[in-house]
N, C-alpha and C positions, 0 to 999 in steps of 0.2 A: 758221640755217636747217636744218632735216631733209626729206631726199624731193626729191624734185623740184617743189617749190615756185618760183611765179617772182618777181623781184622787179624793182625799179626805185628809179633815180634821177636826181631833174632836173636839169637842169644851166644855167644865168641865164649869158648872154653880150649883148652891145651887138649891133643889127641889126646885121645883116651878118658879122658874125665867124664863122666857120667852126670846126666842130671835130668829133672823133674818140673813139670810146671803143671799147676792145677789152679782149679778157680776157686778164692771167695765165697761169691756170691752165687746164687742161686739161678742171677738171669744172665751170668756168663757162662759159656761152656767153650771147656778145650777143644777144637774139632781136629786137632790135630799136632804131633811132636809132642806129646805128653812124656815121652822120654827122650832124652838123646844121650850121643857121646861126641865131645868136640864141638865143633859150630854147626847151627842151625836153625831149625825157624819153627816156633810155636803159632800154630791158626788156632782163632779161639770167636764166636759169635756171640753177642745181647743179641735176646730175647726184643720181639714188638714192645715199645713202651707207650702206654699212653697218662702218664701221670704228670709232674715233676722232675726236672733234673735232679740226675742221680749218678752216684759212682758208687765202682767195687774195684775188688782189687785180685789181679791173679800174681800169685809165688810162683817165681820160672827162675831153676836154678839158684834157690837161696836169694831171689832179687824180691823185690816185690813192683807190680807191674799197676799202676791204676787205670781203669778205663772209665771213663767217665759220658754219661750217655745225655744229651739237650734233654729240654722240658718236651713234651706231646700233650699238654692238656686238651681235653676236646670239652667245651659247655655245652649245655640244652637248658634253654627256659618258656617256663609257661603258666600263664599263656605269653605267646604275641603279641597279640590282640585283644583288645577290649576297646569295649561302648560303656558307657558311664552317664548318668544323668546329668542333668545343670545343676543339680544342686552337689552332687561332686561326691565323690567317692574315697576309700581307702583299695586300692590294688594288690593284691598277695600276690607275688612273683615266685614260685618253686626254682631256683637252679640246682641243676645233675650236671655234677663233675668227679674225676676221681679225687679219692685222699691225698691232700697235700696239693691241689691246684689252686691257688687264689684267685679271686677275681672283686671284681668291683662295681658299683653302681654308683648312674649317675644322670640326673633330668639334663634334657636340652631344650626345655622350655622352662620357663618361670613360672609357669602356672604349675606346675607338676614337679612333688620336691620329697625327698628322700632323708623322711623325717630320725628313721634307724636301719639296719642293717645295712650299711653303705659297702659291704664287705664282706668276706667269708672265706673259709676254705673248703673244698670238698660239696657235698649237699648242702644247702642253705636255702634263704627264703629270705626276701627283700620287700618290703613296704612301698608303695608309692602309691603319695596324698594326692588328690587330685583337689584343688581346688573350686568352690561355687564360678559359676561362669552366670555374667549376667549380659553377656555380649550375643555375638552369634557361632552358630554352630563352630566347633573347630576341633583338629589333630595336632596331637603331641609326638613325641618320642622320648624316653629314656632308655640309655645304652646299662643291661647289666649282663658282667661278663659276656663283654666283647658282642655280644646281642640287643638286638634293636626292638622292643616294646614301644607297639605302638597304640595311643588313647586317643578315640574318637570320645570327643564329650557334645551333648546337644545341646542346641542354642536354650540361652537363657535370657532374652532379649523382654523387655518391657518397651509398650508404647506411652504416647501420652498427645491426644491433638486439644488445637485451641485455636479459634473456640469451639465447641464441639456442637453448635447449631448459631443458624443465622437464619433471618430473613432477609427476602429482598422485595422489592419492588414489582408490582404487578406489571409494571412496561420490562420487567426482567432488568440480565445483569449477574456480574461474576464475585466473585471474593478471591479470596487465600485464607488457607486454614495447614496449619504449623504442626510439622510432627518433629516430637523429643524422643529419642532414643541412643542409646547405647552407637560409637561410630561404626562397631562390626553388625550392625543391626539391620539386613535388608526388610521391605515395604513395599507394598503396592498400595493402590487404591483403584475404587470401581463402582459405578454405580450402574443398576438397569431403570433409572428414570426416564421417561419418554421424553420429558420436560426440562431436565437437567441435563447435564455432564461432565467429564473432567476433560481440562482441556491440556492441562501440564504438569510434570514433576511426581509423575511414576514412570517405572520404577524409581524406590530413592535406597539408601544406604544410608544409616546415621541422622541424624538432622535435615531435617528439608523439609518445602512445603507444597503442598497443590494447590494446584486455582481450578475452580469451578466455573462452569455459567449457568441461567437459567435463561430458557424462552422468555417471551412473552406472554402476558397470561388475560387471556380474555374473558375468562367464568370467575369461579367462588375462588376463596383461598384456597390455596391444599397444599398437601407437604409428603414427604416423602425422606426416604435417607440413602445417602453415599456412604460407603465403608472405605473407610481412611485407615494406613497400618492398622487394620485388625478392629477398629475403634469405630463405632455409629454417629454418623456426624446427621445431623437434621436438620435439611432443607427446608423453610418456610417460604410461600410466596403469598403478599397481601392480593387477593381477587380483585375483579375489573368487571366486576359485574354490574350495569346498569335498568335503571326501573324506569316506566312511565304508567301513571296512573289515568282511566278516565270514568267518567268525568272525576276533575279535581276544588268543582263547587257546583252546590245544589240547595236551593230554597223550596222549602216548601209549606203548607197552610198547616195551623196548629194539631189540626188531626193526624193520628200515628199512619206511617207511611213505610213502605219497604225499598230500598233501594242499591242495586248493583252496581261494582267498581270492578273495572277490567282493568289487570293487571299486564302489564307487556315486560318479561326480563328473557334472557339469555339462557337459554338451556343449564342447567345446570345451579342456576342462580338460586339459592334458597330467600325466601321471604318472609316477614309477619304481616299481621294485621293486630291493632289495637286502637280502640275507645281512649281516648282525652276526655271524655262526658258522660254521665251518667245514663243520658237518657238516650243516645244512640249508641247501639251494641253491636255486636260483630253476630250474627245469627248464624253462619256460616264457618267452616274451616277458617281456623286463624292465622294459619300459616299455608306457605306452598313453596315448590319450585318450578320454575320457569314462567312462564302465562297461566294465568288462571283468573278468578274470579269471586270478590268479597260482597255477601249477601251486607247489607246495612240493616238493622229495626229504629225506626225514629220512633220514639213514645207520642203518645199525646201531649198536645202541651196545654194547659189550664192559668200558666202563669203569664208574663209576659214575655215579648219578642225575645229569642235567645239566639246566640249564635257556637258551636262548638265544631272541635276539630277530630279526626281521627288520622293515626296514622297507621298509611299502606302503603308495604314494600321502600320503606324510609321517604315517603311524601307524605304530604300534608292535605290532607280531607275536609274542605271547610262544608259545615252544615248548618245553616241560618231555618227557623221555626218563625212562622207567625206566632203573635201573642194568642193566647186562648184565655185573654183574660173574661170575666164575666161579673155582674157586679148584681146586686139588687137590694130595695132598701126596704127598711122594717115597716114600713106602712105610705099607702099612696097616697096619704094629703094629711092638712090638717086644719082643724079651723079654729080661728083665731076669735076671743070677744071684741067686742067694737071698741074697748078700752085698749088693746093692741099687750103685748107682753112675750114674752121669750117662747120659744118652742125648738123641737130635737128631730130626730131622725136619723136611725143608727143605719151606714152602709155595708156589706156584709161584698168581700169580695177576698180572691188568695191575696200571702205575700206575695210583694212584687209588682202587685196591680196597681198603677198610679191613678189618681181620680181624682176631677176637680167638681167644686157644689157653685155654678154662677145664677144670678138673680135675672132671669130674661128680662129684656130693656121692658121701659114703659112700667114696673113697678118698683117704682125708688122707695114705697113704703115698708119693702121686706130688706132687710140687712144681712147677711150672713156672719155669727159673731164670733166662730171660729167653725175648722174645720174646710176652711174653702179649700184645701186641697189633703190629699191624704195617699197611705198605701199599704194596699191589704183593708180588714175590715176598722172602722171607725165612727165616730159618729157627727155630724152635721149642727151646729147649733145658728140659730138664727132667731132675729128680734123681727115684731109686726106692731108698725107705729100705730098709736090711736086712730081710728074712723073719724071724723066731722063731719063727714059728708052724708051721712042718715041712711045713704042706701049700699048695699050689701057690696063689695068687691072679689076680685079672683085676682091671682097671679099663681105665677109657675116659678120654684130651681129645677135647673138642670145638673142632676147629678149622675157625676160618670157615666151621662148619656141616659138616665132615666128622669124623666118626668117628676117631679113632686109636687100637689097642688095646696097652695094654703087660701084659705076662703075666711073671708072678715063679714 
């Protein structure tokens, strides 16, 4: 019997015999024929049960009667519900039931496992592990008593891209770049480059890759980043930036001079300017972007013809210097006895200065006995053959362009 349900049973005696029926138990009651004589019929009701099956027993007429009443367990657990982190939790589950109901737990996921109290009677409290998730977001369920607990756990998902920067090509151009994750692992990727973009393979789930492109690029390098699953991927692109220099040759006379290089590049284009040579300097801004303009300082020059380079905006700057050599000698003549004999004359000029000492035609009497040619300061030596002739002579060297007189 379940509820309060009533019930009955007849009971056959010889007229006149008397008899009695009473209950047991506590949740049965006589509701009626608690006496008789002869044949007739005992009504007797249980009491609402909400526990375990159970029986009692009613004595009717010297008999004994069993009434036996189904189980009514009613469970409650709590909570329901729970959120859990990725790195995973332990669940304390409370079940309320009455004395003497059993009940049982049990995961229906694999991730979620029911390490002890699989079991109970009456009030109890059940365990369930939650497992680390390193996947993506997800829900469980384990049934205890007869009740459905259910565990949202939050994604635990890790990315990984590769490679995680690239260059390309200033005439532009694409790639692909590889995301590793977890298969329940959703991704996007996105960039807000003016100059780049993704062109395929977001959204992804699990393994997958996107392809990018870039423009084409007409100025300096520059770079920028895409975010790939969660992860800064960096774009490079080499510049396309071009220079012309003018002028890109200039000569000019030994004396220090000043002079301007107009630079012509592309918006954006950054530049230097730098000296190959000592003696021509950048007097001016050394660097710029876009067009602009390099002041030059040529020094004086003192030694001889030189030529050097400078470079502007990655050209080549040729700058050629007359010589500023200068020479002159330690005394303007010399005179010789009429017996003829060696004589000197030191020339005084920078290194570098080349210089020759020749004997002007028409005096084959004077020799030069070293020194006919030289560079920088040095000295001159030359022989003057004996006179026969009685009367007085002249001649000239010509050194490095000066005069020298020797007189006999």
């Amino acid at each position: 019997m379940l509820g309060a349900e009533p019930g009955s049973v007849g009971v056959t005696a010889a007229a006149g015999c008397t008899w009695t029926a009473a209950s047991n138990a506590g949740w049965i009651t006589v509701t009626g024929g608690s006496t008789g004589t002869g044949n007739g019929t005992v009504s007797f009701s249980a009491a609402p049960h909400s526990g375990p099956r159970r029986s009692g027993t009613l004595m009717v007429a010297g008999h004994t009667f069993t009434v036996t009443q189904a189980e009514s367990c009613s469970y409650a657990v709590t909570p329901e519900q729970r959120s859990v982190p990725a790195s995973g939790e332990v669940v304390a589950v409370r079940v309320d039931s009455a004395d003497g109901c059993r009940w049982s737990a049990a995961s229906n996921v694999p991730w979620i496992t029911v390490p002890g109290g699989a079991g109970g009677t009456g009030d109890g409290s059940v365990q369930l592990s939650v497992a680390a998730n390193n996947g993506g977001a997800r829900t469980g369920t384990a049934t205890v008593a007869g009740r459905s607990v259910t565990i949202a756990q939050a994604g635990g998902c890790s990315y990984a891209i590769s490679p995680s920067a690239q260059t390309v090509a200033a005439q532009g151009g694409g790639g692909t770049v590889s995301v590793v994750t977890p298969a329940s692992c959703g991704w996007t990727a996105e960039g807000n480059l003016s100059w780049a973009r993704i062109t395929a393979g977001t959204p992804g789930n699990g393994n997958g890759s996107v392809q990018f492109t870039a423009d084409p690029n007409t100025g300096p390098l520059r770079s920028g980043a895409l975010t790939i699953a969660g992860q800064t991927f960096t774009l490079t692109q080499e510049g396309a930036c071009t220079f012309a220099v003018a002028p890109d040759t200039f000569a000019r006379g030994a004396g220090a001079a000043s002079e301007r290089v107009i630079v012509t590049a592309g918006a954006g284009c950054g530049w230097t300017a730098a000296s190959n040579v000592a003696w021509a300097t950048i007097s001016s801004a050394a660097s710029g972007t876009g067009d602009g303009a390099v002041e030059i300082a040529v020094a004086a020059n003192t030694g001889p013809a030189r030529s050097g380079t400078l470079t502007v905006a990655t050209r080549t700057v040729t700058v050629s210097q007359d010589s500023g050599c200068t020479y002159s000698l330690s005394a303007p003549s010399h005179t010789a006895p009429a017996g003829g004999g060696p004589g000197s004359v030191n020339v005084t000029a920078a290194p570098g200065c080349t210089w020759t000492a020749v004997v002007n035609a028409g005096n084959p009497w004077i020799t030069i006995a070293s020194g006919a040619t030289g560079d920088g300061s040095a000295a001159v030596q030359f022989v003057v053959e004996p006179n026969s002739s009685g009367a007085p002579r002249s001649g000239t060297i010509l050194i490095g362009g000066q005069t020298f007189t020797v007189t006999q």
